[in-house]
C-alpha positions in Angstrom: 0.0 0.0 0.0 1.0 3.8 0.1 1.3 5.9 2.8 3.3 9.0 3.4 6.5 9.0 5.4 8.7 11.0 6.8 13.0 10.6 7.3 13.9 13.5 8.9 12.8 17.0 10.4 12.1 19.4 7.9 9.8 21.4 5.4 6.9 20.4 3.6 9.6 18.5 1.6 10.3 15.6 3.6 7.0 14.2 3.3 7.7 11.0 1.0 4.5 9.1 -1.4 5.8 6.1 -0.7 5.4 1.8 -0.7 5.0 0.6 3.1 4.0 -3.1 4.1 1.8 -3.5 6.6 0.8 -6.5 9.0 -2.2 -8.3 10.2 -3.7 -6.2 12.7 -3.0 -7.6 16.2 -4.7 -8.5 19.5 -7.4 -5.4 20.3 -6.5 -4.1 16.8 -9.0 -3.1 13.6 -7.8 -2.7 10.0 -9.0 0.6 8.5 -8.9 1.5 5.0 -8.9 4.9 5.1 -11.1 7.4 3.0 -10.0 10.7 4.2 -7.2 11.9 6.3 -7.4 14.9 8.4 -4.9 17.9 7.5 -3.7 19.7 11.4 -1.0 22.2 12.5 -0.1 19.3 14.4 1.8 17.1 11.9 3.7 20.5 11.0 5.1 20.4 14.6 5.9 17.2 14.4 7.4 17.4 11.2 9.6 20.5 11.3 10.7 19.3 15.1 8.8 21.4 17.2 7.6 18.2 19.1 9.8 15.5 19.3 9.1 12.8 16.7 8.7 8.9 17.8 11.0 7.6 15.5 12.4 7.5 12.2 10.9 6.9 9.6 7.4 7.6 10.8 3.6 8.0 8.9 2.3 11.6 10.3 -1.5 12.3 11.1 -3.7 12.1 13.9 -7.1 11.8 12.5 -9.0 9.8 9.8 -12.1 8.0 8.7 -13.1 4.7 7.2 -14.1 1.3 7.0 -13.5 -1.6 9.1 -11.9 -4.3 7.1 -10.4 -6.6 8.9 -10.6 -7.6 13.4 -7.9 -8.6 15.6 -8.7 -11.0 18.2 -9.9 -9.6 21.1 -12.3 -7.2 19.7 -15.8 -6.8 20.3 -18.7 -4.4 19.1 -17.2 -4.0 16.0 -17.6 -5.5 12.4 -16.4 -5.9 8.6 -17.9 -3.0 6.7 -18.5 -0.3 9.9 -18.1 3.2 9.4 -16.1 4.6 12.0 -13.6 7.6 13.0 -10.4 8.2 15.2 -7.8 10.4 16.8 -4.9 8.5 17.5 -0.9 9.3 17.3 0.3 9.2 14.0 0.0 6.7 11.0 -3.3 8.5 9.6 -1.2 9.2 5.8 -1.6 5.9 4.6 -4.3 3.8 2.3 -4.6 1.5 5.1 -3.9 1.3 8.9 -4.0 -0.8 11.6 -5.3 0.8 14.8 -6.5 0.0 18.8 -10.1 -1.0 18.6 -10.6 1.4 22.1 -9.0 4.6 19.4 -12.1 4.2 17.1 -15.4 5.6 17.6 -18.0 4.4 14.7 -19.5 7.2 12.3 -23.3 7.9 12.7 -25.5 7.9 9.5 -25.1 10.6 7.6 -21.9 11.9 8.6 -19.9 11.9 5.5 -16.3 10.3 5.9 -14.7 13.5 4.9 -16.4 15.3 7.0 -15.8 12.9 10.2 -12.1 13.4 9.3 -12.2 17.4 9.0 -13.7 17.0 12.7 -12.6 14.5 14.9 -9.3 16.0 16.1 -10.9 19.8 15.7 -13.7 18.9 16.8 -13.0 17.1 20.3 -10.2 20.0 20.9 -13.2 22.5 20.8 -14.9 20.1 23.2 -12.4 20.1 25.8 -12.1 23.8 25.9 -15.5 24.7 25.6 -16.3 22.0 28.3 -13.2 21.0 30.3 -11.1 23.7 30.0 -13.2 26.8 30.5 -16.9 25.9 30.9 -18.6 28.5 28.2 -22.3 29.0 28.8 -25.0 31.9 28.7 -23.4 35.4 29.4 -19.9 34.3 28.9 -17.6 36.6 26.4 -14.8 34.8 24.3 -11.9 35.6 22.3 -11.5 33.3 19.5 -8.2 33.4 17.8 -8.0 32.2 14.3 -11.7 32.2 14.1 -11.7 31.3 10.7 -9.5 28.4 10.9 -10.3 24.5 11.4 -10.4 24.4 15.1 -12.2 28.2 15.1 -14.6 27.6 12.8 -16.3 24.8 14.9 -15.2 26.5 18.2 -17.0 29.3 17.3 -20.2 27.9 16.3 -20.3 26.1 19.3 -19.4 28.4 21.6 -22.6 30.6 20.1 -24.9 27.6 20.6 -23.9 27.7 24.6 -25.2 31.4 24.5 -21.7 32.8 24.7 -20.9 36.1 22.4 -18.5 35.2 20.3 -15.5 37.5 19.3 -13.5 36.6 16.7 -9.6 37.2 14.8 -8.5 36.8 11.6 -5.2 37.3 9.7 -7.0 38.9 6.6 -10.4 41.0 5.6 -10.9 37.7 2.9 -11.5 36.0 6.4 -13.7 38.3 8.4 -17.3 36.8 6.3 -16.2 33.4 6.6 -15.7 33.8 10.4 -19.2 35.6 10.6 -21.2 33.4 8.4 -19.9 30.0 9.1 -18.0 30.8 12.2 -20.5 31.8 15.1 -18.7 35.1 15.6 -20.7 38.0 16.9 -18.0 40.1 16.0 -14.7 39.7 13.9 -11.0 41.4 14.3 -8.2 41.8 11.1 -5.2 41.4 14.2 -2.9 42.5 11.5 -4.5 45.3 10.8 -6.1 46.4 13.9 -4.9 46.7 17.5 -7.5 43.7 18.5 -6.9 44.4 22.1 -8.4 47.9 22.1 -11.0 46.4 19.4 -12.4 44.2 22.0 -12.5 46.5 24.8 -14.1 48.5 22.4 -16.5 46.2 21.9 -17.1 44.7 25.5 -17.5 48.8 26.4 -14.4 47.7 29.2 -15.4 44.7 30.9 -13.6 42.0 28.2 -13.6 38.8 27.8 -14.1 35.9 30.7 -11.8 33.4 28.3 -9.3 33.7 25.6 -8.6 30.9 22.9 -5.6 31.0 21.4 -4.1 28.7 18.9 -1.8 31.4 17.4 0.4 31.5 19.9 3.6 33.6 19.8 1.9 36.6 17.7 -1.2 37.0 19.5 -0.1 36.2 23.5 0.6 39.8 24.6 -2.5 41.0 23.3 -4.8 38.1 24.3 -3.6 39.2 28.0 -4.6 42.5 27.8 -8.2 41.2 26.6 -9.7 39.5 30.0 -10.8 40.8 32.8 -10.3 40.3 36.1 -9.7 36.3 36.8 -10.1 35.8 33.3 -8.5 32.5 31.7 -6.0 32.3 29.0 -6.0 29.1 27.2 -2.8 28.4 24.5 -3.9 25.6 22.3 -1.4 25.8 19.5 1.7 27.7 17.9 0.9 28.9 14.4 2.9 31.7 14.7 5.6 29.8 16.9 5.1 29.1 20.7 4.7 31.7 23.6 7.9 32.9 24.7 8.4 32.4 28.4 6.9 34.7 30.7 6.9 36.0 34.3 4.1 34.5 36.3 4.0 38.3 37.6 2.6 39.5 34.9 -0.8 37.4 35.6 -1.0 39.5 38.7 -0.6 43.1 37.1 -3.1 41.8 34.7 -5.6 41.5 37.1 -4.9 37.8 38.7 -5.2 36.0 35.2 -5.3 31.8 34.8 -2.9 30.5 32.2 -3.3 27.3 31.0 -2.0 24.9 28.0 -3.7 22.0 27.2 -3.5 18.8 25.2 -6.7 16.8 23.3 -4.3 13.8 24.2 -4.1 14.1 28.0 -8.0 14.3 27.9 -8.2 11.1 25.2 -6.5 9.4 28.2 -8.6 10.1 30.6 -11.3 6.7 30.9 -14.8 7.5 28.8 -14.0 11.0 27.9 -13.4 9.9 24.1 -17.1 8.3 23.6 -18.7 10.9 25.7 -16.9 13.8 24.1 -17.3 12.2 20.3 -21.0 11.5 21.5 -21.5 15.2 22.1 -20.0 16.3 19.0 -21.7 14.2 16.2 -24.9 15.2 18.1 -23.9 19.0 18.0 -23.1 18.3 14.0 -26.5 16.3 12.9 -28.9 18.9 15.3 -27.4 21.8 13.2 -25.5 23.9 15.9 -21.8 23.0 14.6 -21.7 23.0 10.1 -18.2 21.6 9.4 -16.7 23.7 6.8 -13.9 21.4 4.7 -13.2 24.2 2.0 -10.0 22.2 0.6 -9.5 18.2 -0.6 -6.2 17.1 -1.5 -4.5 13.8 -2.8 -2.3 11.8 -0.2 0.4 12.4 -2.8 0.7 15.8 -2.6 0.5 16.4 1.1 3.9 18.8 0.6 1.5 21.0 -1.5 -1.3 21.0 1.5 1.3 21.7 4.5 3.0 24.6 2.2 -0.9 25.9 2.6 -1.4 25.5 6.0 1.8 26.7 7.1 1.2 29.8 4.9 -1.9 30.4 7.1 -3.8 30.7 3.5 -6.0 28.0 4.2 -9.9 28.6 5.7 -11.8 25.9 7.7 -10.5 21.9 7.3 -8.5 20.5 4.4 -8.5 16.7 4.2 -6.0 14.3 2.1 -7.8 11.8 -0.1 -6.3 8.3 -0.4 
């Protein structure tokens, strides 16, 4: 079969169309052929070194949909010809995979496989911080960085349906309508054109925001401060623009006793239930209407380089998925 690997650290370059073999799949293991393959900022980290890689050579992505084709022993509630989804480390760029039955959640009718692949890693991040992280519900204000990205567009959305307003940023005006009309924002923010701290005091008339969601990182992390109030919570999800430089825990304090946080879909994957229940809550999100996934770009496997030149390039709106 073919799968894309990957040598060595590097750019968009090292990803390699390539012949792989792979094996029966094992005790507690499902065979997946795989229909579509989510695209996330993720494998660029992993790819250019940010995060430390497993091990060389290795098959990036973290999320995918498709059909059941083969069982391991061991495994139950599950069948040749099942629909079903994942997030799992790495080994998602491939035709085939073999993957831990207790990974995969199955695909309710209706959901489309590309669409299940656009959402399952963006999907269950906006679950943990709109449910774990930070709580969101009626009367809450939020900042939502990158509004009009993968994770934002489906953050936002859902954030709305909680009765939360909804402010949003973007990195160009081409972005701004996408963010209002399929992203849930109230209000949207050009933070390359516009001081979006002063924007959203502006907006807020002084009292900001009670939570700020920020996958940008490095570019936005001064300014996301200076947008919540009192206790107010800061939440770094990703590093688009490179990570947050460290910081003194002092300035939390000037800022008016701020929480930081940073956290990982993975730690919560690990926690026992929380993938069923938080996969349960999204899919019924999706088919009731609140959350439209938006997957705006579909690439072949073989030219992933082309897709992570796009992403990186921040040029990208909503989800892109590779196609097998």
């Amino acid at each position: 079969m073919k799968a894309i690997q990957i040598h060595a650290h590097g750019g968009p370059d090292v990803l390699k169309y390539e012949d792989v073999t792979l094996s029966a799949p094992g005790r507690g293991e499902l065979r997946i052929r795989i229909k579509a393959i989510g695209l996330n900022f993720i494998d660029v980290y992993y790819r250019t070194g940010l995060y430390p890689a497993p091990s060389f050579p290795y098959i990036p992505g973290d999320e995918a949909a498709g059909e059941v084709i083969g069982i391991g022993e061991k495994v139950r509630g599950f069948k040749i010809g099942d629909r079903v989804a994942y997030v799992s480390n790495f080994g998602s760029y491939a035709e085939e995979r073999n993957i831990s039955a207790e990974e995969v959640v199955k695909l309710p009718d209706g959901v489309k496989y590309e669409t299940a692949a656009a959402m399952m890693l963006k999907g269950l991040t906006a679950h943990y911080l709109l449910r774990k992280t930070f709580k969101v519900g009626k009367g809450h204000i939020i900042l939502n960085h990158a509004a009009a990205g993968g994770v934002g567009l489906i953050l936002g959305q859902w954030a709305r349906s909680l009765g939360a307003t909804v402010i949003g940023t973007v990195g160009s005006d081409e972005k701004i309508a996408i963010a209002k009309k399929k992203g849930g924002c109230h209000h949207v923010i050009n933070y390359r054109t516009e001081d979006f701290a002063k924007r959203v005091a502006e907006i807020t008339e002084g009292k900001r925001c009670h939570v700020v969601y920020d996958g940008v990182g490095k570019d936005t992390f001064t300014g996301s401060l200076d947008c919540l109030r009192p206790l107010g919570m800061f939440v770094s999800y990703g590093n688009a623009s490179g990570p947050v430089e460290p910081f003194s825990l002092r300035v939390l304090a000037q800022k008016g006793s701020l929480f930081a946080t940073r956290p990982t879909l993975f730690t919560h994957l690990a926690q026992p239930g929380y993938r069923q229940k938080a996969a349960s809550e999204l899919f019924a999100a999706v088919t009731s209407g609140a959350i439209s996934i938006a997957v705006n770009s579909k690439v072949p496997l073989k030219d992933a380089a082309q897709a992570h030149m796009a992403l990186e390039s921040r040029a990208t709106t909503g989800a892109t998925v590779l196609i097998p």
